[in-house]
N, C-alpha and C positions, 0 to 999 in steps of 0.2 A: 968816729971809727968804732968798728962793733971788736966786744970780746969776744972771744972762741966762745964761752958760753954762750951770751945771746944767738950769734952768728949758728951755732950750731940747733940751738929748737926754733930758729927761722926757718933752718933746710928741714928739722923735723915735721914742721906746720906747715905747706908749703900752702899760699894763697890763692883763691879761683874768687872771681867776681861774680856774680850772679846777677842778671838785668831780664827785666819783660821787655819781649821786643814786639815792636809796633806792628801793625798788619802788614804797613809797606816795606819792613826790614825783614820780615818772613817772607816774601814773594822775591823779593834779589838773594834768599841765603838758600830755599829750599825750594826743589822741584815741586811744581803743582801738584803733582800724584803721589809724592812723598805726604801729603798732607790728606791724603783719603781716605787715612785709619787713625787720624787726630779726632777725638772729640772736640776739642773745641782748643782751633786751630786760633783762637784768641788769646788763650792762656799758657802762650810760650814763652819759656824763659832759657838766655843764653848762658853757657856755663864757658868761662874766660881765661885763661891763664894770666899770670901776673904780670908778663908782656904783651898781652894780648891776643894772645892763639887763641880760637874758638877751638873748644873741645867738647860741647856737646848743646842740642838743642835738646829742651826737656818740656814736656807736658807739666804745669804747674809749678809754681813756686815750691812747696813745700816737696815736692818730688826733687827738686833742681839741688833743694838744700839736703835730698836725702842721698844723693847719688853723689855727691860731691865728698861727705861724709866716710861713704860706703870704700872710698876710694882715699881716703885718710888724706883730705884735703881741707882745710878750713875756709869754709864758703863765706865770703862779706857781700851786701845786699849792694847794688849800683843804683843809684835813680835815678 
């Protein structure tokens, strides 16, 4: 069982996963023409909620961890 303290900089920090997704999991998540202003529609990464809501496909790893950030979220890597 958490104390109030823990429990409370948990809700402070809240957690988003971070995963490159495969070419086959970009073609079932995002329209073909969505992908026409990707440079390189290979280096997508899913940005996750801690139950697993997708809340954002990102160009680049290090962009996925900058966006997640930006949003006072602490991004953990998935592999």
């Amino acid at each position: 069982m958490l104390n109030d303290e823990k429990h409370t900089r948990f809700e402070a920090e809240p957690l988003v996963y971070i995963r490159h997704l495969g070419a086959d999991e970009v073609q079932d998540l995002v329209p073909a023409n969505a992908l026409e202003g990707v440079g390189h529609p290979e280096d997508l990464f899913i940005v996750s909620s801690a139950d697993g809501q997708q809340l954002a496909i990102v160009e680049g790893r290090e962009a996925a961890f900058a966006a997640a950030r930006m949003h006072d979220l602490k991004p953990l890597s998935v592999h």
